[in-house]
N, C-alpha and C positions, 0 to 999 in steps of 0.2 A: 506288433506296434509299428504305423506306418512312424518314416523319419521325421513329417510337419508337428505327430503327435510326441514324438521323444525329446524334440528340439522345448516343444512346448513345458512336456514335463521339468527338464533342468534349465530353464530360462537358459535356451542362447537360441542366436539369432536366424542360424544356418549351417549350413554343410561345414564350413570350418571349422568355427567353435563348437560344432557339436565334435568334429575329428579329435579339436587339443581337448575339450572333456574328457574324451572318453581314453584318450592317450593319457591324462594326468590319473585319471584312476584306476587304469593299465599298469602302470610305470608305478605308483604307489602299492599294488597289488603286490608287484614283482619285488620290491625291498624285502619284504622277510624271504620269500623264496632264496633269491639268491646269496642273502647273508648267510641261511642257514645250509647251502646246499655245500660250502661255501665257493662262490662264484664274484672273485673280485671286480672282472673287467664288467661281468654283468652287472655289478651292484654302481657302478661308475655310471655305465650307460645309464642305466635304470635312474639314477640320482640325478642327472645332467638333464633328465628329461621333466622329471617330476621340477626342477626349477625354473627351467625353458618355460612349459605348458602354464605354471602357477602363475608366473610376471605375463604371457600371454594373455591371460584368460582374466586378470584384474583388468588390463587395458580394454581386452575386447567384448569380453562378457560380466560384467559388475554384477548382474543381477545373477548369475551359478555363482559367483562367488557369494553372495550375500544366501543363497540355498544353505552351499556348504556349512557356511557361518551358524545360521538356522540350526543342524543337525548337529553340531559341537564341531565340527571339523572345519574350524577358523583358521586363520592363517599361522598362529603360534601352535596350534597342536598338530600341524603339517610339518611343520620345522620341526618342533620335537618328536615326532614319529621316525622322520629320518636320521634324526638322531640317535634314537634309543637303536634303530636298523643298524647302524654304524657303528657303534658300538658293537652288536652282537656280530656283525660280521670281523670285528679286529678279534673279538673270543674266539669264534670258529678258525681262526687264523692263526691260533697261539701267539695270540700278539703276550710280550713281559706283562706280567701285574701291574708294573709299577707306570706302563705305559698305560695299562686299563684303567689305573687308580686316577693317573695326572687327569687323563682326558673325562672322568667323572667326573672329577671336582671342577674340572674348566668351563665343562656346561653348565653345569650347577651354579657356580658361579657367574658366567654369563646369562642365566636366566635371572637369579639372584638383583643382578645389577641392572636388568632389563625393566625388573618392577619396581625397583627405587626410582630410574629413569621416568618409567612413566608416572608414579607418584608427584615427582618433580613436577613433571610437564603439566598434569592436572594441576598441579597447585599454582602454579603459573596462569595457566589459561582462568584462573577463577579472581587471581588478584590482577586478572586486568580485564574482567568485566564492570564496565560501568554503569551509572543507573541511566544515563542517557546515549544514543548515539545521533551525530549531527552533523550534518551536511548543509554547505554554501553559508554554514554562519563562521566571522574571523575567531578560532578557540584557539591562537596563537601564544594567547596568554597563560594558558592553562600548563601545566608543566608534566603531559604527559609521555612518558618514556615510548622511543621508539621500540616496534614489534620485535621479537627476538630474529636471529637469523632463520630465513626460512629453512633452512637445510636442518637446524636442529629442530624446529618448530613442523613444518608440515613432512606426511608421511614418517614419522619419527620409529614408529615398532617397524614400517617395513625395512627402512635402515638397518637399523639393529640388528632385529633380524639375520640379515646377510651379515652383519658380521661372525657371524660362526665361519664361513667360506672358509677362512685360513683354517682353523681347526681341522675343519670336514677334510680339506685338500691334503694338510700336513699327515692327519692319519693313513690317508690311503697312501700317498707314495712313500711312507713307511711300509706298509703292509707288501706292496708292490716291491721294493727296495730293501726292505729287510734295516734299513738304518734310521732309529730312533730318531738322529735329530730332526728331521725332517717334521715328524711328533711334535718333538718339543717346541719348534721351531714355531709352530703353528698354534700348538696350545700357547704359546708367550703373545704372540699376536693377538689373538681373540681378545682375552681378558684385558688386552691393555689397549686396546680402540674403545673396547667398551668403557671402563673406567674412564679415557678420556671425555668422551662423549657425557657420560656423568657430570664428570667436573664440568663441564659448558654448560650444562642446562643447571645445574646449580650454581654456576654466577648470571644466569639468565634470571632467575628465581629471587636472586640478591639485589638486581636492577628490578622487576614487576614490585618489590614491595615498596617501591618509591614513588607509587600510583596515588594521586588525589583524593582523598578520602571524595565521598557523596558530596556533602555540604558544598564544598570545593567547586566540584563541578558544577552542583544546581546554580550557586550564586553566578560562574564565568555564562554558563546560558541565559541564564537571566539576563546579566549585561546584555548580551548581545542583542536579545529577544526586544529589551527597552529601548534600544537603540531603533532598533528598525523596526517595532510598532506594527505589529501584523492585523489588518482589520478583517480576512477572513481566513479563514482554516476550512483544510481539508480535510476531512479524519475517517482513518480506515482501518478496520479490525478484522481479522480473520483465524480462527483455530488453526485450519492446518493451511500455513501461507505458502503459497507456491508462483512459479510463474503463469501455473492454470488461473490463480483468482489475483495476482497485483493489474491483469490491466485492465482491472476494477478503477484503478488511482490512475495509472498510464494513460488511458482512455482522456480525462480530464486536466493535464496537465497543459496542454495548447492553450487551452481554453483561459482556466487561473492566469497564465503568464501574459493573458492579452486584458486583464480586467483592470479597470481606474485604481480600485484598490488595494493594498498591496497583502497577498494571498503568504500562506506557511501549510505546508501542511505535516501532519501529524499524522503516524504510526505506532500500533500496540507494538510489531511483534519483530522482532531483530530480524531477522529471516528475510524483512520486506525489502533490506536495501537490498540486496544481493540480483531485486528484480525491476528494483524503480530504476522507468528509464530518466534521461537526460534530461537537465532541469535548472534554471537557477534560483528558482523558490527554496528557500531556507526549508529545511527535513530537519525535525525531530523526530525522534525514535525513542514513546517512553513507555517500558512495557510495564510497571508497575503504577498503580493507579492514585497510591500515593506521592507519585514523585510527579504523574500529571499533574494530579492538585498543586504544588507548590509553583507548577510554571510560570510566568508571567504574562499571561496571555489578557490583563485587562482592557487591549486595543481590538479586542476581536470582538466584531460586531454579527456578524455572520459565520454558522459553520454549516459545513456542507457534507452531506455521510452520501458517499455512493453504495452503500448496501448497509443491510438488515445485523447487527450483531447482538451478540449478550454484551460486551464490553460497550459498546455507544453510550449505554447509561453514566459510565463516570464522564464521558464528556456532555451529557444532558444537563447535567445538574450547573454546566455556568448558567445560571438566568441574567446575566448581561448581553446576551448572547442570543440569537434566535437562529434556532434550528431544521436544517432543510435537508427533506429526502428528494436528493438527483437522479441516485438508481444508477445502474451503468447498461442502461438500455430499454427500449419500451417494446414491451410486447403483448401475448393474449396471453400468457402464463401466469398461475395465481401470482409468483411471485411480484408482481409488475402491478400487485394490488390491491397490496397487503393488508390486512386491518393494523398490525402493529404499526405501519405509520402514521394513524392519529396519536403518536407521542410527540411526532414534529411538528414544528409552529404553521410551517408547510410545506407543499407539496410542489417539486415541479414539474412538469411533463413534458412531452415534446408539443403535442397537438389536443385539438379537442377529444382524438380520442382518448387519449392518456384522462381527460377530465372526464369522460362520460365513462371508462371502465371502473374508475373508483368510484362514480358514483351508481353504478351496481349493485356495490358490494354494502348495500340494504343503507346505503346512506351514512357509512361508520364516518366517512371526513367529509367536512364541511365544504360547499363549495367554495366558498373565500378562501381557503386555505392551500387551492390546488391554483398555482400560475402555471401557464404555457410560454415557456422559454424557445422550444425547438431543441433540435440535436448538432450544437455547435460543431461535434467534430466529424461531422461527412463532408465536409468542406475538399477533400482530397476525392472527393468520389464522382467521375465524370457520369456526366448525361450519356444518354442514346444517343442522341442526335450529333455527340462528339466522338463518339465509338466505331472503331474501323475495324472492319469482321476481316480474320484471319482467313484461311483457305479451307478451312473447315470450321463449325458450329464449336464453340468452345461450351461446356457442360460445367458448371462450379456445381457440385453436389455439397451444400456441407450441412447436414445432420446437426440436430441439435443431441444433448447427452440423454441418459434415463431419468435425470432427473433425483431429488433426496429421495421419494417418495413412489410409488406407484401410480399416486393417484397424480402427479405431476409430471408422468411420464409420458414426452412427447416423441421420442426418437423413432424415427423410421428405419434406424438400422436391425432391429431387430425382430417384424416382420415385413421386412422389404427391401433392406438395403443390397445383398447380394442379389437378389433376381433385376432390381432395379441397372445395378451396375451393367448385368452381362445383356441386358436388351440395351442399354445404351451403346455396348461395345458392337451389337450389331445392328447401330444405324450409322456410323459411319461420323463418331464425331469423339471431339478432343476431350478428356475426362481432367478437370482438377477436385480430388479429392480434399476435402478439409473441415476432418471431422472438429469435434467440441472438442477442446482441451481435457475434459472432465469423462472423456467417453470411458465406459468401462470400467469404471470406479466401483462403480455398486455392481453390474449385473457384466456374471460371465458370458451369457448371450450377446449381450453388446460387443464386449470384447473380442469374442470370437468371429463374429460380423464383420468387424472391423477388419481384423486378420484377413480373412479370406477376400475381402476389397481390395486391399493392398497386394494380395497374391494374384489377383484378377489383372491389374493394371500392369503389375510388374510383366508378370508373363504375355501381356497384346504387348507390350513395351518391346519384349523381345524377339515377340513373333515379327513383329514389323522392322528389324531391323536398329539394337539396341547400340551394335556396335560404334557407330559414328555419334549418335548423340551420348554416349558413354564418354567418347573422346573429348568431346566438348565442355561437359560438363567436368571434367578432368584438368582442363586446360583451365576453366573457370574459376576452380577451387581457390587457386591462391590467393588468386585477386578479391574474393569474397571474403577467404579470411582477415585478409590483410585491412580492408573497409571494417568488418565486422571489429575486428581489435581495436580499432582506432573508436568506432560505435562506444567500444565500451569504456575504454580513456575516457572517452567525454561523458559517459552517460556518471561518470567515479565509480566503477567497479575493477575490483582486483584490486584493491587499495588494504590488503593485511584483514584485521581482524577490528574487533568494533571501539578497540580503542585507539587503533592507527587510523580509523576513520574519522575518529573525533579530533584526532593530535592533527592532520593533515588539512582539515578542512579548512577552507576560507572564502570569503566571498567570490565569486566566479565571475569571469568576462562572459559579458551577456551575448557576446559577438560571436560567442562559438556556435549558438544555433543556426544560424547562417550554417555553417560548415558541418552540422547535423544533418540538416533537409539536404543537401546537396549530397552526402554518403550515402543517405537514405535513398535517394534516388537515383544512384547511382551503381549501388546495390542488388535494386531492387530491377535495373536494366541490364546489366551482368549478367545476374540471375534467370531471367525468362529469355535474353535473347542465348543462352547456353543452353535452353531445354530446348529451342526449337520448334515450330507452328505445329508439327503433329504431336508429340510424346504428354502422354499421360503423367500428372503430376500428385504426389502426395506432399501434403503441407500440412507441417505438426511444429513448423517452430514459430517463435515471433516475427520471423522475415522468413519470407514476404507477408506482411502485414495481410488481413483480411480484406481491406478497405481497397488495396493492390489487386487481387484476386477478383473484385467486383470487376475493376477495370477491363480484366481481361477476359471476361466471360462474357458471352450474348444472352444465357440464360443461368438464370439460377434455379435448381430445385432443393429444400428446405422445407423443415417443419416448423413448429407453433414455437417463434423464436422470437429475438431482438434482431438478428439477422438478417430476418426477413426484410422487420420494420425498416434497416438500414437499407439493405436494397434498394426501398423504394423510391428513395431519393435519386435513384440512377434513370427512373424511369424506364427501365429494359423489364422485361419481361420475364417473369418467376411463376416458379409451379410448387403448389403446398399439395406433403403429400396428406392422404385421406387412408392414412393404415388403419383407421375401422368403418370402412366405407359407408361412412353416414350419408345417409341424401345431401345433394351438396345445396340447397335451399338451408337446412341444418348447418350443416357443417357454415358455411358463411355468416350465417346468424350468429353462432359463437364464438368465431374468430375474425378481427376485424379485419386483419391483415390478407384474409381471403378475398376480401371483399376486389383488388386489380390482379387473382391470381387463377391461373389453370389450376383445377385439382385433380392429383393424380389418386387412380384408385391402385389397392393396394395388391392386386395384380397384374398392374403397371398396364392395360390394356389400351388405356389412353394415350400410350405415351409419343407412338408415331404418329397420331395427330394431332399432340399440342407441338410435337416436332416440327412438322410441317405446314403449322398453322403462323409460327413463330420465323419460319426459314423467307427471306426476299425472293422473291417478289412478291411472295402472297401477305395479305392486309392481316394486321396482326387486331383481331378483335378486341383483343382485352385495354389496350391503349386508353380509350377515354377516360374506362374504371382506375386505371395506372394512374391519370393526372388529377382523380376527384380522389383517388384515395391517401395518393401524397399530400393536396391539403390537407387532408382530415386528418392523417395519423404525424404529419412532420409542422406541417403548419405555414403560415406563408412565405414566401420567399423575401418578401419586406416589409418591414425592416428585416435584415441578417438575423442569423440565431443568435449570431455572438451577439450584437448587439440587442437584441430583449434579454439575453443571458444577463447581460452588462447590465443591463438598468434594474432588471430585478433584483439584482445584488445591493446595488446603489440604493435602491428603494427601502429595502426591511432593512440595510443598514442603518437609513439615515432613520427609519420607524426605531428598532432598537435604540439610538442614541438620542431621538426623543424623548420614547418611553423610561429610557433610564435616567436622565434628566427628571423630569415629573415624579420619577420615583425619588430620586435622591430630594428634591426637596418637599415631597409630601413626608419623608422621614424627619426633614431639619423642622416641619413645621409642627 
């Protein structure tokens, strides 16, 4: 078994963590040995290491630890394992009875009070969830107890845990030393950290039941809600929410903060603050769909869903309200044209093609129901014409994922993305990888594709001389930390648990966005000017934003994406790949997006002469298709997006507040 496929096996990342793995289950192996041989100093070593490796391997490898966990061998049956070792080796030792009895009862007892402990701690963390959580509204009033200390509150069993050490330490340099007290000394320790620690989270437990009943809260949101009169909502739902699907909401937030009237938006799933960025639009967070119902939301004239859910339905049902699918991106993907959006009132798109691909799909939505807004938030995405080429071709590759389905599966990475990468690496040009957040989810092919991409880069990275830009980006680190902390101050995250977010919250200075966009790009120039004009980049986090990466690429190559659609706005020049090499007559008929694009065939054959058809001084043919296809799929450049964004909001507002007018008094009549 080669080391990429073993590293694979036990999720860790590399040569080191694969070293502390296999030293912690070395070192675990070696406890009974050496108890029973009996071998004190070994059973020392051996224990000293098994502790070292375990606190290593959480920090640096989470995902072998969540293996182990998987297999029963979680972090408390690790502790008791050396336990029970330690034990047998004071018996092989002729340790007194009475020292073998104290030190069973201690652990026993220390475990004992370990599960009371954590009983406590769940009982806590449950009386201080609430039915809402909320952000940028004043809940000043509301009389929510501060979060518990974090030191008893987070990581609480790994705590604990260690406090056995005294024990553990006291019995061996008895064993060592031949004198008891040392024993005892150690057993009296143990038991009485832990019982302390008890007692604090049980007057923790005495303070959480002093928590707002429901009613309590819904009425203190309610005030707040009537006060500031939300005319349109945002509303977002997802099963399993992550940072892969909130900049579903993220994406859109620019945009609401710039509208006439005044926006709120609304989240199912607790999970979501942890990824909403930076914002001063009042957040509700209400995951039960009875406490939706009770909200106050009868100033909402307009809602707006960026994606397809089973949950939308309980916000469909306000009929005060008229309902609009915005999508979080336009592209030639079924999803992008759906039949289940004729449940919304309407539809908006970026461009005519957005209107002409729904009306495809055999006529399911009305053309009146589909408006073309544009895509407000490419606004950050420079032209060609203002784009200055590095010293070498810069390559943004980014892959879209496999998709839920097979029949939805558009990615190139798995048949093309590895051969794709290494002809790129012999033409002599800069690679920024940046796969779909979602790659790999469903299909291990993907996955493995992926891998072996990032193995490709990393390794030209070092053949070329890794060591100085290693430096750089070394020196860079702290400063990006330090921007990045501050990022998330402002964005409210790290703010306790969902009831210190509610107790904490209050209306925000609208003036810190100013000092947003300026980290952000500040950040985001840290960042690239520490990689350096040659070194091949992977990008898997939120920053450097996508829209950043457009900037700094000449060419994009991408599959049957939103992606794409967004490039186009850049007017630079993109290659769709063609991984089942349809005639490209075909293949452009069914993807609009193809229509300003080179298409690569899935033996990459083409690819040094869309390279060199795309490189200055030679005339880049696809150009004029680039500027007729931007109308068509983004739409015109004026009026602004934001502003047909704007007016279309404005518009089925003022139509809803019509319509409910005529309604209300055809009922009085």
């Amino acid at each position: 078994m080669t080391i990429r496929r073993l590293c694979g096996v036990l999720r860790v990342r590399g040569t080191t963590d694969l070293a502390l793995a296999l030293l912690l289950g070395a070192s675990f192996a070696a406890l009974p040995v050496v108890a029973l041989l009996p071998s004190l100093w070994g059973f020392v070593a051996a224990t000293a290491v098994t502790y070292l490796a375990d606190e290593a391997l959480h920090v640096r490898a989470p995902a072998f630890v969540r293996r182990l966990a998987a297999l029963h061998l979680d972090r408390t049956m690790r502790f008791a394992v050396r336990t029970v070792m330690l034990l047998a080796l004071a018996a092989r030792l002729d340790a007194p009875d009475a020292v073998l009895v104290a030190g069973l009862a201690v652990f026993s007892a220390h475990y004992a009070m370990m599960m009371c402990y954590t009983a406590v701690h769940h009982a806590v963390r449950r009386r201080r969830v609430l039915p809402l959580v909320v952000r940028n509204l004043d809940m000043s009033e509301l009389p929510v107890p501060p979060q518990p200390s974090a030191f008893f509150y987070r990581r609480y069993l790994r705590k604990l845990l260690h406090l056995d050490l005294p024990a553990h330490a006291g019995l061996l340099v008895a064993a060592a030393t031949g004198s008891e007290r040392a024993a005892y000394a150690g057993f009296a320790l143990t038991p009485a950290t832990t019982a302390a620690a008890l007692l604090a989270v049980l007057a923790q437990y005495r303070t959480a039941r002093r928590m707002p009943a429901r009613e309590e809260v819904l009425a203190a949101v309610n005030r707040q809600l009537t006060g500031y009169r939300p005319q349109v909502a945002l509303y977002f739902s997802f099963a399993a929410v992550s940072r892969d699907f909130m900049y579903q909401v993220n994406m859109w937030i620019e945009t609401l903060e710039q509208l006439d009237l005044r926006p709120v938006i609304i989240l199912r799933e607790r999970a979501s603050f942890r990824y909403l960025s930076r914002t001063w639009i009042p957040v509700v967070c209400v995951p039960r769909a009875d406490d939706l119902a009770e909200l106050d939301l009868s100033a909402v004239r307009v809602v707006l869903y960026p994606g397809n859910a089973g949950k939308n339905v309980h916000m469909l049902r306000f009929a005060e309200a008229k309902h609009v699918f915005i999508g979080h991106g336009d592209s030639d993907k079924l999803a992008s044209s759906n039949r289940v959006s004729k449940v919304y009132d309407e539809i908006w798109v970026a461009g005519r093609a957005g209107r002409d691909r729904y009306q495809r799909v055999r006529h399911a939505i009305s053309d009146s129901a589909i408006v073309e807004v544009g895509r407000p938030q490419l606004s950050p995405i420079r032209l060609h014409a203002d784009h200055t080429p590095g010293p070498v071709p810069v390559v943004l590759y980014a892959p879209t994922w496999e998709g839920w389905s097979d029949d939805d599966c558009h990615t190139s990475l798995i048949p093309m993305g590895v051969p794709l990468i290494e002809k790129l690496l012999a033409e002599n040009v800069r690679i920024i990888y940046k796969p779909h957040p979602l790659t790999g989810k469903r299909s291990a092919e993907a996955a493995a594709a992926d891998r072996a991409i990032r193995e490709l880069l990393r390794t030209d990275n070092e053949r070329h001389g890794a060591t100085e830009a290693e430096a750089a980006e070394a020196a860079a680190r702290p400063r990006l930390k330090e921007i990045q902390a501050r990022l998330d101050e402002l964005a409210g995250r790290h703010r306790g648990d969902d009831a210190e977010q509610l107790r904490t919250s209050r209306v925000p200075d609208r003036a810190a966005a100013a000092e947003w966009q300026e980290l952000r790009a500040e950040w985001h120039r840290v960042f690239w000017e520490s990689r350096g004009p040659l070194r091949h980049n992977v990008i898997t986090r939120q920053l450097p934003a996508l829209y950043d990466c457009f900037n700094q690429a000449d060419l994009l190559i991408s599959d049957v994406s939103s992606v794409v659609a967004d490039f186009v706005a850049s007017l630079k020049p993109y290659v769709l790949t063609n991984a089942h090499d349809l005639p490209d007559a075909e293949f452009r008929a069914a993807y609009t997006t193809a229509g300003g694009a080179y298409l690569l065939d899935r033996a990459c054959t083409r690819l040094p002469a869309i390279l060199t058809a795309v490189r200055s001084p030679h005339p880049d043919p696809m150009t004029p298709a680039r500027h007729t296809l931007k109308h068509y799929v983004l739409g015109p450049d004026h009026p602004t997006s934001l502003q047909r964004f704007n007016t279309a909001v404005n518009t089925l507002a003022s139509r809803a507040e019509t319509e409910g007018v005529q309604g209300g008094a055809g009922v009085a009549a």
